[in-house]
C-alpha positions in Angstrom: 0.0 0.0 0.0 1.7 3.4 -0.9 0.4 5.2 1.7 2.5 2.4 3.9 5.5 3.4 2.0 4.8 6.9 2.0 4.9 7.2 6.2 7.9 4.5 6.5 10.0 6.8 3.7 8.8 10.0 5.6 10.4 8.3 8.8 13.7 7.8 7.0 13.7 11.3 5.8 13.6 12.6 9.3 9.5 13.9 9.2 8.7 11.8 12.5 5.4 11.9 14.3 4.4 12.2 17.9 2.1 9.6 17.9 1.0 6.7 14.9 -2.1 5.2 15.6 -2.2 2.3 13.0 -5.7 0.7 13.0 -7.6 -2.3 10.3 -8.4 -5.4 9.0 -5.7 -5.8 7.3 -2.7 -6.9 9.8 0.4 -6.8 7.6 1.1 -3.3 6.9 0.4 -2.3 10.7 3.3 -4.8 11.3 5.3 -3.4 8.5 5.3 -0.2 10.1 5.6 -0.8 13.8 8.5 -3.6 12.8 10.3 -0.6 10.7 9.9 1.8 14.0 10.8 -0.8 16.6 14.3 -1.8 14.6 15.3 1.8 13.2 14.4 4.6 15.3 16.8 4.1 18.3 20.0 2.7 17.9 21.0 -0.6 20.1 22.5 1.7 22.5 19.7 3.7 22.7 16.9 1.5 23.0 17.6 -0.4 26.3 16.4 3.2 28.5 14.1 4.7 25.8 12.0 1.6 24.2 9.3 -0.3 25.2 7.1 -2.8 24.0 3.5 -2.9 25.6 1.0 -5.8 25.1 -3.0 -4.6 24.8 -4.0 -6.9 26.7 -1.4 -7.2 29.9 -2.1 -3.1 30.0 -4.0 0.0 30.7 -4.4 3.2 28.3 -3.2 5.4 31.6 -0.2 3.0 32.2 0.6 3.4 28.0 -0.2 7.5 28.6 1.8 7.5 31.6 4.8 5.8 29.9 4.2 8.1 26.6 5.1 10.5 29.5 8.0 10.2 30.4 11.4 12.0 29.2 14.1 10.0 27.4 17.7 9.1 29.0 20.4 10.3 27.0 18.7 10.4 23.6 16.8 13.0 21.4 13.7 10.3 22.0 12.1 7.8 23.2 9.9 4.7 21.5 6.8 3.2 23.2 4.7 0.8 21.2 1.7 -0.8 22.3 1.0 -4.1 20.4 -2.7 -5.5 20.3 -3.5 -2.3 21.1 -7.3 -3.8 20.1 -7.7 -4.9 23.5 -7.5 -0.9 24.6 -11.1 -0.8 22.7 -13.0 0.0 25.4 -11.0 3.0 27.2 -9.3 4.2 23.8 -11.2 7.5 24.1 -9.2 8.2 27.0 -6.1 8.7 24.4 -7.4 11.6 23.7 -6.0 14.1 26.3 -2.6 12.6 25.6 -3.5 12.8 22.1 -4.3 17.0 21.9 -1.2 17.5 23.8 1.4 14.6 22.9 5.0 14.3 24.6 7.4 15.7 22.2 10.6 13.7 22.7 8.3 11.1 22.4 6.9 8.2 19.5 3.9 6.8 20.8 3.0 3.8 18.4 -0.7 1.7 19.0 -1.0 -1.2 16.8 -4.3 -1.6 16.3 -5.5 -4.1 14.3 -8.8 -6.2 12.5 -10.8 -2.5 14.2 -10.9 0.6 13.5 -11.7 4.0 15.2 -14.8 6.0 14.0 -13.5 8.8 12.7 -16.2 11.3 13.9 -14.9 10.8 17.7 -12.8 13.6 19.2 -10.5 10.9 20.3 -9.7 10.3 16.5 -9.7 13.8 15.2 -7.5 14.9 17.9 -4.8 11.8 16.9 -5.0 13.0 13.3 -4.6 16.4 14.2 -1.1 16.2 16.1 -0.2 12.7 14.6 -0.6 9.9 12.1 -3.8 7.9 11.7 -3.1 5.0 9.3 -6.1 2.6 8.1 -4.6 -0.7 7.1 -7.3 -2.3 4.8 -7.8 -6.0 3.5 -7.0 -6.4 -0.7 -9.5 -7.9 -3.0 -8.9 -11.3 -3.6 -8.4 -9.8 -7.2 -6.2 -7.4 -6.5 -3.7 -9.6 -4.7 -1.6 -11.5 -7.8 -0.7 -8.3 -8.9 0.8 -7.3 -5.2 2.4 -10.9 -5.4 4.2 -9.9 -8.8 5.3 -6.7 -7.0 6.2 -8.0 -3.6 8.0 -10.6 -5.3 10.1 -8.6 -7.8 11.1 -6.9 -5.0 12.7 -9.6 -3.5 14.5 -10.2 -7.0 12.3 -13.2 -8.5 9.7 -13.4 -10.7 6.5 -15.3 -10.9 4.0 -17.1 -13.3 0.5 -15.9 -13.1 -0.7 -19.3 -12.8 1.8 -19.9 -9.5 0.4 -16.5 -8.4 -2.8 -17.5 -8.8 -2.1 -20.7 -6.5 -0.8 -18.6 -3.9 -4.2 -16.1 -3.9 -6.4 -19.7 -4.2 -4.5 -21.3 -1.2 -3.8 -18.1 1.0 -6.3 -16.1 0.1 -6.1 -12.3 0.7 -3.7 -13.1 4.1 -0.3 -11.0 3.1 1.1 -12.0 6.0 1.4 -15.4 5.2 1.6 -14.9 1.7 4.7 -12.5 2.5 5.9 -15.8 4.6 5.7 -18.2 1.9 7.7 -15.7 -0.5 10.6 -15.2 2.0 11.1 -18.9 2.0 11.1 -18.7 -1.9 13.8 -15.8 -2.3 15.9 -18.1 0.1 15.5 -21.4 -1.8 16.0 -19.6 -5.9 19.0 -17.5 -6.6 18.3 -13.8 -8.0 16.2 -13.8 -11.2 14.3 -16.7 -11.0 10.9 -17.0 -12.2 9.0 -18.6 -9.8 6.7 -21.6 -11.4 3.5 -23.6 -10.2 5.9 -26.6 -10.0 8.0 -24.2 -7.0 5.1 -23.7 -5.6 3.6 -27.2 -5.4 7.2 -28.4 -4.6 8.2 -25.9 -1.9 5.1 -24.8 -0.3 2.8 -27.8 -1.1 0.1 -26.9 -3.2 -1.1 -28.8 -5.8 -0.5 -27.4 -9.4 -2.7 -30.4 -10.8 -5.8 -30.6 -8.3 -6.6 -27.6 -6.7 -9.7 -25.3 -7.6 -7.9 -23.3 -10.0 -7.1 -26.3 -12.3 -10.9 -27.3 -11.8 -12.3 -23.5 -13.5 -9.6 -24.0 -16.2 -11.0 -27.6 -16.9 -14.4 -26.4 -17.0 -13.8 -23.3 -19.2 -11.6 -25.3 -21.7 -14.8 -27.9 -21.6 -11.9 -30.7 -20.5 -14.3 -33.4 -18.9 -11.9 -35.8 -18.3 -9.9 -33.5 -16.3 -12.5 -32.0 -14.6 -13.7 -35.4 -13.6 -10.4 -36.2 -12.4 -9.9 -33.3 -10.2 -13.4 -34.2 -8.6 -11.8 -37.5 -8.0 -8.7 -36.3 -6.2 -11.5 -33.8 -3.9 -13.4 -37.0 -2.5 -10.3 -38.2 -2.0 -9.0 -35.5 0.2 -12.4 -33.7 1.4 -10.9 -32.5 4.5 -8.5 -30.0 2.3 -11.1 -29.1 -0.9 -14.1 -28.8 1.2 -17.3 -28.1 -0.9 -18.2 -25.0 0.1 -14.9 -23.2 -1.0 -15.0 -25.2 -4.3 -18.5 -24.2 -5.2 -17.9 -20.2 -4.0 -14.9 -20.2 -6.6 -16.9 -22.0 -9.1 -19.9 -19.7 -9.2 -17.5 -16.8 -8.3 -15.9 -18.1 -12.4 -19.4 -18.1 -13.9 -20.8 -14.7 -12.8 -17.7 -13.1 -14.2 -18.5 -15.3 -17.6 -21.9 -13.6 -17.5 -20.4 -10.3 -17.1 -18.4 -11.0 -19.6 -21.3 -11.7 -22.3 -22.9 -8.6 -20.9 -19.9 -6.6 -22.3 -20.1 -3.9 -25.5 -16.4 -3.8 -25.7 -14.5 -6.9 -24.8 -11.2 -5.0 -25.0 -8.5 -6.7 -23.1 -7.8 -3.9 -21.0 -12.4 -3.2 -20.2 -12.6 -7.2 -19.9 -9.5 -7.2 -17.2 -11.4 -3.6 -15.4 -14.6 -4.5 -15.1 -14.0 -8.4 -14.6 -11.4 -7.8 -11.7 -8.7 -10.0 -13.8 -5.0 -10.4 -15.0 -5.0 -9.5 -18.6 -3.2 -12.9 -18.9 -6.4 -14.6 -17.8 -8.9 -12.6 -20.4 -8.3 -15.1 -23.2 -10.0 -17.9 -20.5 -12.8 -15.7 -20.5 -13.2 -15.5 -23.7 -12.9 -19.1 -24.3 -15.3 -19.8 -21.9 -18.2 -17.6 -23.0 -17.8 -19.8 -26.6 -18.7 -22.8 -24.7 -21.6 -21.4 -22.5 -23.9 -19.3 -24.0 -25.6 -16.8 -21.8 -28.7 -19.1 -21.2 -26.6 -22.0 -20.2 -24.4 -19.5 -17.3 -28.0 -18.8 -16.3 -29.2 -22.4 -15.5 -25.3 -23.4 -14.3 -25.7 -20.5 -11.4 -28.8 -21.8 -10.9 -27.7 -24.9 -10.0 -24.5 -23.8 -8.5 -27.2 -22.5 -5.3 -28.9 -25.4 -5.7 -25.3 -27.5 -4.8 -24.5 -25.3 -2.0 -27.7 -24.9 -0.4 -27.6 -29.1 -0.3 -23.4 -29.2 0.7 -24.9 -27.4 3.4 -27.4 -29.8 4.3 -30.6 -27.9 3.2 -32.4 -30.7 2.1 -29.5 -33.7 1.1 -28.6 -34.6 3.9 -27.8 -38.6 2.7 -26.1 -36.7 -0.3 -22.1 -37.0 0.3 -20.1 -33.5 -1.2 -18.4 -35.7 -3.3 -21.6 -36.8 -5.2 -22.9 -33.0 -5.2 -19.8 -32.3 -6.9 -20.1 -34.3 -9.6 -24.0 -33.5 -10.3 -22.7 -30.2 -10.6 -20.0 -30.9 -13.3 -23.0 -33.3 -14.9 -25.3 -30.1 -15.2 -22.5 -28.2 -16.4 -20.9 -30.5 -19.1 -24.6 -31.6 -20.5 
């Protein structure tokens, strides 16, 4: 997120903040941030007087305003970060006479995360006012290849977009972990590799050949046999390709192939907006609307609520996921 980069180069330039209140969903960025402050603002020397770490939930916001208090020992500052901060939810207001008047010679940092203040509270305005209110929030599932390929090229690899797409399919929108799994891969491949679905199935574990990407794939290109297959490996291994996930990604494919007949101009570029895609995937839309007309999307949705409302035992209970599964892909194929 550039507004991430934006406060963290701001830091390095010397522009440092009273106080950074860094609140959201989405975990990794807080950490990026408070990790960056923790190891850089204070030299070793410096650090074992004037920084320290507070836990949320082992505090109170007058012991953290108390500490934000004090006056540093031999340095221009001190640090004093309160992790979990979350679990300050219910006395956070009280911040904000610290907040209208912060010390000085001190950084006062509150990690925050999966909440966030309501910005129309004078506890919030006030923090904004005299310091830095960052909002950490959760990527689209859509969005997050493309901050793989950027993430990742920072770290001097490259990467597919089909072992991209693995990662966002397996991980989700998590960058924390996501971040994990692609430190381990800039250890294991020297400078300039391109990362492949076989690394990732070989080094993190995934499946390039039966996971729910392959399945869409199958079912766009019309490859029964394949589809079938994969089907086969998921009653085999329910526990890891439950239902419900399979049949959220599959009618997840087919509204976007609906979209896509809905389009005046299929453009790469308007069929990658509006779709929420890679360009590299377009041409699988388009291949997929050949084989399913409009009508036939229609009555595939249809039945795609039909699958999940039974997976979830509306009405089917005796019916095992693996047999749902494959009346789907029958009403699908025929």
């Amino acid at each position: 997120m550039e507004e991430a980069v934006n406060i963290i180069n701001a830091i390095k330039s010397g522009t440092i903040a009273p106080i950074y209140f860094l609140m959201g969903e989405e975990s990794y960025y807080i950490d990026i941030i408070t990790d960056y402050i923790e190891d850089h603002l204070l030299t070793e020397d410096e650090k074992g007087f004037n920084q320290m770490v507070l836990y949320g939930r082992d505090t109170t916001i007058e012991d953290v305003i108390a500490q934000a208090k004090r006056y540093p020992m031999m340095a221009e500052r001190q640090v004093v970060i309160v992790k979990e901060a979350q679990e300050l939810v219910r006395t956070i207001d009280k911040l904000e006479s610290y907040a209208e008047n912060p010390q000085p010679t001190t950084v006062l940092v509150l990690a925050y995360k999966y909440k966030t203040l309501d910005k129309r509270k004078k506890v919030t305005k006030a923090l904004e006012k005299n310091g830095v209110v960052f909002e950490s929030k959760k990527l689209y599932e859509n969005h997050v290849a493309t901050w793989i390929t950027r993430v990742i090229k920072g770290k001097g690899l490259g990467i597919e977009p089909k072992a991209a797409a693995m990662l966002v399919e397996f991980l989700g929108n998590d960058l924390s972990r996501i971040s994990n799994e692609l430190d381990k891969l800039k250890i294991i491949f020297p400078p300039g590799h391109t990362v492949t679905a076989n690394d990732i199935e070989v080094n993190i574990g995934f499946s390039k050949d039966y996971n729910n990407f392959e399945l869409r794939t199958a079912i766009g290109e019309r490859n029964e046999k394949k589809a079938y297959r994969i089907a086969q490996y998921f009653a085999q291994n329910s526990k890891d390709n439950p239902l419900v996930v399979t049949t959220a990604m599959v009618f997840s494919y087919f509204t976007q192939v609906l979209q896509y007949h809905g389009l005046k101009d299929k453009s790469q570029a308007n069929v990658a907006k509006v779709l929420r895609i890679s360009p590299f995937f377009v041409k699988d839309y388009e291949l997929a609307a050949r084989h399913y007309p409009m009508k036939k999307v229609s009555a595939i949705v249809a039945k795609l609520r039909e699958v999940d409302a039974k997976g979830k035992g509306v009405g089917a209970n005796s019916i095992s996921h693996a047999d749902l599964l494959k009346e789907l892909l029958v009403t699908i194929f025929n």
